[in-house]
N, CA and C atoms as an extended XYZ file, in Angstrom:
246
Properties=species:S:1:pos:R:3:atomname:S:1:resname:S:1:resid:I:1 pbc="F F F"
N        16.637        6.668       -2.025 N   UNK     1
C        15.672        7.423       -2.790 CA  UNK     1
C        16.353        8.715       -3.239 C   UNK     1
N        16.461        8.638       -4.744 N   UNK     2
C        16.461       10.178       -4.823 CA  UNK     2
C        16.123       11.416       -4.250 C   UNK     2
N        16.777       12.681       -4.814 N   UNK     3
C        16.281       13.783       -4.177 CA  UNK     3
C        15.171       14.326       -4.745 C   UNK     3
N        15.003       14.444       -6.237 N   UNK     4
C        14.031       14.567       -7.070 CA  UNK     4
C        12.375       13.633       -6.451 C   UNK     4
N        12.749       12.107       -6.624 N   UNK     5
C        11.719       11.355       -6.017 CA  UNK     5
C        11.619       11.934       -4.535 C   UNK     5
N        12.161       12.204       -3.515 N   UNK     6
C        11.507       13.112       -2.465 CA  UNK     6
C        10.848       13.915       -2.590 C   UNK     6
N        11.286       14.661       -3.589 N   UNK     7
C        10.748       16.302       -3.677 CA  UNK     7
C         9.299       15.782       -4.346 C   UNK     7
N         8.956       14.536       -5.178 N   UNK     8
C         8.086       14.843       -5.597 CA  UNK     8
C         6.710       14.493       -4.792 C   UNK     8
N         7.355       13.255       -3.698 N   UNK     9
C         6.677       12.913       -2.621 CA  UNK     9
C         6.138       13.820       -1.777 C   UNK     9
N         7.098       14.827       -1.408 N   UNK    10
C         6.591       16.218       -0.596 CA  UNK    10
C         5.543       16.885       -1.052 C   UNK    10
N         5.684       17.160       -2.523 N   UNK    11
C         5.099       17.711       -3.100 CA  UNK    11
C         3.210       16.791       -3.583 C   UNK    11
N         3.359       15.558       -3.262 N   UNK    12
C         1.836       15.037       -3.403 CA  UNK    12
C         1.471       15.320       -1.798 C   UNK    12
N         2.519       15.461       -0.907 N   UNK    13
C         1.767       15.248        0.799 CA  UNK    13
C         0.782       17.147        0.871 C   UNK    13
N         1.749       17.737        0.356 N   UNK    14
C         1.577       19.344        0.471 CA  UNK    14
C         0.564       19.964       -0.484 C   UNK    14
N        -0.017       19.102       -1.459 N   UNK    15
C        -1.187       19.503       -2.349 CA  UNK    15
C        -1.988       18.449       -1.654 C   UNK    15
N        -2.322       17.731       -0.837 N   UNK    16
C        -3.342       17.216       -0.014 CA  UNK    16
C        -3.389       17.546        1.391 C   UNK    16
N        -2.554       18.765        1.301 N   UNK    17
C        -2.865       18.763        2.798 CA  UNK    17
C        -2.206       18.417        4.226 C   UNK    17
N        -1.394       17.511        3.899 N   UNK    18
C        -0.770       16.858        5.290 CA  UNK    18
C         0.484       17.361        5.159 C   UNK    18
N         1.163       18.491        4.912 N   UNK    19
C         2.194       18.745        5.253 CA  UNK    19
C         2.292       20.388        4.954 C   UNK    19
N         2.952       21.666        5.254 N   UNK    20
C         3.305       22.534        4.662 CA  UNK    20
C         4.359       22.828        4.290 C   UNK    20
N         4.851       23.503        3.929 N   UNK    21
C         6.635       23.869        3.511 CA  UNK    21
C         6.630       24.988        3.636 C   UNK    21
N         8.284       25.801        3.811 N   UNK    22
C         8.259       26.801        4.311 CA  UNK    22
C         9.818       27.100        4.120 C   UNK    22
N        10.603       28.178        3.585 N   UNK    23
C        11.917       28.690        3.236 CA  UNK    23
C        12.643       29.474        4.341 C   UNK    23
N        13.675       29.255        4.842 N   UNK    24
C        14.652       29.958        5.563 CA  UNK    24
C        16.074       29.997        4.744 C   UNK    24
N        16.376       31.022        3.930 N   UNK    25
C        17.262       30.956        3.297 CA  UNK    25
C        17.360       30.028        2.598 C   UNK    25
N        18.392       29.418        2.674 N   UNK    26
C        18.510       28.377        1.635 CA  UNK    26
C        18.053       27.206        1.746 C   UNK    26
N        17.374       27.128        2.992 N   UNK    27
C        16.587       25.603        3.802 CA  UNK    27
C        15.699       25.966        3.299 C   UNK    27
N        14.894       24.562        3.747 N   UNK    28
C        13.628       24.107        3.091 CA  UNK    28
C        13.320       23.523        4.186 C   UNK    28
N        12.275       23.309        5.169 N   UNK    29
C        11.678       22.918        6.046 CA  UNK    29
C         9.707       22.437        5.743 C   UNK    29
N         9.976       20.987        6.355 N   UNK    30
C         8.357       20.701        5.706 CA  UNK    30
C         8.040       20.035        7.288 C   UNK    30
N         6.190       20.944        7.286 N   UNK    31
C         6.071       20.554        8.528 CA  UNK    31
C         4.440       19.795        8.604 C   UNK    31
N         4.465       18.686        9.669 N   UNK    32
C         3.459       17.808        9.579 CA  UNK    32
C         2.154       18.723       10.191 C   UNK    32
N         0.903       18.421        9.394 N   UNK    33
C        -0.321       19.144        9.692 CA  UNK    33
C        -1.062       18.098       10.501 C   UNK    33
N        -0.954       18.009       11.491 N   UNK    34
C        -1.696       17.338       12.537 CA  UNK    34
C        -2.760       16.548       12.383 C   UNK    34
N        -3.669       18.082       12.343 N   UNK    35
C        -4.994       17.994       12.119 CA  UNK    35
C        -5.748       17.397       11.107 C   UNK    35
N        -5.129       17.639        9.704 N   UNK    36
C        -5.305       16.631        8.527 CA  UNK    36
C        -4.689       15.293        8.683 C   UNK    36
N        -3.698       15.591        9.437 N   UNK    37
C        -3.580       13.989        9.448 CA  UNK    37
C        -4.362       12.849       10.341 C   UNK    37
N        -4.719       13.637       11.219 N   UNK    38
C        -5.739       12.720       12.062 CA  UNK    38
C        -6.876       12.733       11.094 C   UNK    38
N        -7.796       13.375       10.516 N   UNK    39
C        -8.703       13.399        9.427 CA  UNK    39
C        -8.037       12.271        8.616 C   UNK    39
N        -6.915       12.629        7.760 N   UNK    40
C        -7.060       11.107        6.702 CA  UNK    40
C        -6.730        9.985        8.179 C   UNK    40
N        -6.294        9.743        8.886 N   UNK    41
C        -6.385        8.608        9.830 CA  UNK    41
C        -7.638        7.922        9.876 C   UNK    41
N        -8.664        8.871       10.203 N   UNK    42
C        -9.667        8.627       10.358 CA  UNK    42
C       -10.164        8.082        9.558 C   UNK    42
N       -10.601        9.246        8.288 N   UNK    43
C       -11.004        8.421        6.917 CA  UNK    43
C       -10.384        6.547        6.741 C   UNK    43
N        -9.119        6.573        6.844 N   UNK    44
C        -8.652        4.942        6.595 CA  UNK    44
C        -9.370        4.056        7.590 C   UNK    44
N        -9.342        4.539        8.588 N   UNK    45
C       -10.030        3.513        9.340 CA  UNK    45
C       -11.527        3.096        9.376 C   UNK    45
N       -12.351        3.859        8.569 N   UNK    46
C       -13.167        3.894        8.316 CA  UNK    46
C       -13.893        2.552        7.037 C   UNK    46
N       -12.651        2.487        6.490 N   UNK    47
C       -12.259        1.374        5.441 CA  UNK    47
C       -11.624        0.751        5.836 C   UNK    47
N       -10.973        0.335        6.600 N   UNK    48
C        -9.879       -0.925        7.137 CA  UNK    48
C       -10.575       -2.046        7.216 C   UNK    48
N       -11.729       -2.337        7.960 N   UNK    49
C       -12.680       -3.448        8.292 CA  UNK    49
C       -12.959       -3.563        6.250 C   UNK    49
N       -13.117       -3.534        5.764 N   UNK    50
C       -13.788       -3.735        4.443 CA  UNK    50
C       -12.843       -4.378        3.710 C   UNK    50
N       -11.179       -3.437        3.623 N   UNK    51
C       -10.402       -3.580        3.108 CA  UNK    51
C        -9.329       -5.286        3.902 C   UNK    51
N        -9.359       -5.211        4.941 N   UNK    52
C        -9.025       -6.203        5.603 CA  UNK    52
C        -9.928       -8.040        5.818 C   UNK    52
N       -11.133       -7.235        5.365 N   UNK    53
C       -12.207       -8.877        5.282 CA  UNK    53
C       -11.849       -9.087        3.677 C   UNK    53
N       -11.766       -8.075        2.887 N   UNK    54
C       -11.291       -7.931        1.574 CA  UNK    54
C       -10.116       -8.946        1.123 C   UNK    54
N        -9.272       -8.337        2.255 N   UNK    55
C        -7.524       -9.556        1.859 CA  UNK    55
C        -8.026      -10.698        2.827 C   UNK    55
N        -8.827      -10.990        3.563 N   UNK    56
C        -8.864      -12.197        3.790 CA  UNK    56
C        -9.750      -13.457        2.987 C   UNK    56
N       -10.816      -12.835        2.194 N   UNK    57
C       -11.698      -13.405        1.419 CA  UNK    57
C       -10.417      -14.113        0.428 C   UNK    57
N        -9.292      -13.022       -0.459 N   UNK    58
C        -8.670      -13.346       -1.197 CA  UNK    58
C        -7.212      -14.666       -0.463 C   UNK    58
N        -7.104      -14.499        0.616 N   UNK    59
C        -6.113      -15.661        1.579 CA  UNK    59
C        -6.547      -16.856        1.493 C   UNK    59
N        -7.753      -17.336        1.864 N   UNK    60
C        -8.675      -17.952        1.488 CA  UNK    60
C        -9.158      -19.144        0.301 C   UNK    60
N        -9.404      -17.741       -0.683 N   UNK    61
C        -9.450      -17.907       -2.264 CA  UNK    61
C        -7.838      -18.996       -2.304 C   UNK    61
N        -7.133      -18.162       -2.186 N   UNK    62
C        -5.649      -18.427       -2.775 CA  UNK    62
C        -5.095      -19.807       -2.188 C   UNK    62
N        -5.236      -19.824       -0.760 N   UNK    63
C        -5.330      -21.519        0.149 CA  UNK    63
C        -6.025      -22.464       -0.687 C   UNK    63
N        -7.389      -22.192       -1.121 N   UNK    64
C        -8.184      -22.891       -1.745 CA  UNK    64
C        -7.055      -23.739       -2.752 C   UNK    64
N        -7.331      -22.330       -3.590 N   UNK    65
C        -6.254      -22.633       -5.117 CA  UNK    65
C        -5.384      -23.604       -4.907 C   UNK    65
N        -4.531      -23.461       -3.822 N   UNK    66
C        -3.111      -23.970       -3.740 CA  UNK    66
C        -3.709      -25.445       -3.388 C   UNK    66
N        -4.218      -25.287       -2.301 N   UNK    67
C        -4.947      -26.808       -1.945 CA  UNK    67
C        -5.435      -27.410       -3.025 C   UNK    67
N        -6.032      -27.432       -3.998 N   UNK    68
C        -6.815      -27.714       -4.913 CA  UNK    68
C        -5.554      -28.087       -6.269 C   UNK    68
N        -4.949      -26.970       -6.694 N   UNK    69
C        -3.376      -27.507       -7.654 CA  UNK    69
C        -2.770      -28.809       -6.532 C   UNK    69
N        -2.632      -28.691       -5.914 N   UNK    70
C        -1.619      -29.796       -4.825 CA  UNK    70
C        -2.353      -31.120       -4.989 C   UNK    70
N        -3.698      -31.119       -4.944 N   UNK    71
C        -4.239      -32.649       -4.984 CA  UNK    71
C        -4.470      -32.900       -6.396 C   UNK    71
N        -4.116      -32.459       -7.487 N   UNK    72
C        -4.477      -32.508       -8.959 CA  UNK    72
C        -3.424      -33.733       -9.431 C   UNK    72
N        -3.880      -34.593      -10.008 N   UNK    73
C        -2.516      -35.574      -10.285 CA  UNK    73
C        -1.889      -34.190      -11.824 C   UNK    73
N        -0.738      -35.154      -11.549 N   UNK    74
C        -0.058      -34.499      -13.188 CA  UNK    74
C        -0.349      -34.930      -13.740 C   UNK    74
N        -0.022      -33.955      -15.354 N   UNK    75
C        -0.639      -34.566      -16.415 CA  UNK    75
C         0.548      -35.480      -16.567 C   UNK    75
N         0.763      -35.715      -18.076 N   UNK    76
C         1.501      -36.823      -18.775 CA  UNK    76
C         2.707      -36.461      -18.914 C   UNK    76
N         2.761      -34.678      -19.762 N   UNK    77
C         3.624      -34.087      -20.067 CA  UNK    77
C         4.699      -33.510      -18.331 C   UNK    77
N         4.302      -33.256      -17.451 N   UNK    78
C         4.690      -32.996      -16.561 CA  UNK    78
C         5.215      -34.672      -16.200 C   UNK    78
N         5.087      -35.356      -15.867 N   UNK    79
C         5.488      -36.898      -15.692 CA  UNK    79
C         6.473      -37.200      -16.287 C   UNK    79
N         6.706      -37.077      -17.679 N   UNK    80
C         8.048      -37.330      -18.761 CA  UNK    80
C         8.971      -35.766      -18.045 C   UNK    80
N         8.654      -34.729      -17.734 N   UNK    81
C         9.716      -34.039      -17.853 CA  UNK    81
C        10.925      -34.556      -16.290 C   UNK    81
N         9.754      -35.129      -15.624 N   UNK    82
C        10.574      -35.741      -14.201 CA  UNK    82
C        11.546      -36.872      -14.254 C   UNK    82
């Protein structure tokens, strides 16, 4: 990863909160905010059950699909290309 793409990563954690930054000469030091971070922890988990029955509805869906293409005979055009 770039240094630029870091910096800009730092820079979305530190306008929400979960991190501060701070200068010692020519360093740059970024430090984790605990407390917000247990807050967004929280918040996610709050959605995990939703988001997780969510990807399984779609596992599902997609098994279906696959099951369902798999027992389909071929057409004609698929037959000549074999």
């Amino acid at each position: 990863m770039s240094q630029p793409a870091v910096s800009k990563h730092l820079k979305v954690l530190e306008r929400a909160g979960l991190i501060s930054r701070s200068r010692a000469g020519t360093s740059r030091y970024s430090h984790l905010e605990g407390e917000r971070l247990k807050e967004a922890g929280a918040w996610m988990l709050r959605y995990a059950e939703a988001w997780n029955a969510g990807f399984d509805r779609l596992d599902a869906a997609l098994a279906d699909y696959m099951a369902t293409e798999r027992s389909q005979p071929q057409n004609q055009d698929e037959k000549e290309k074999e």
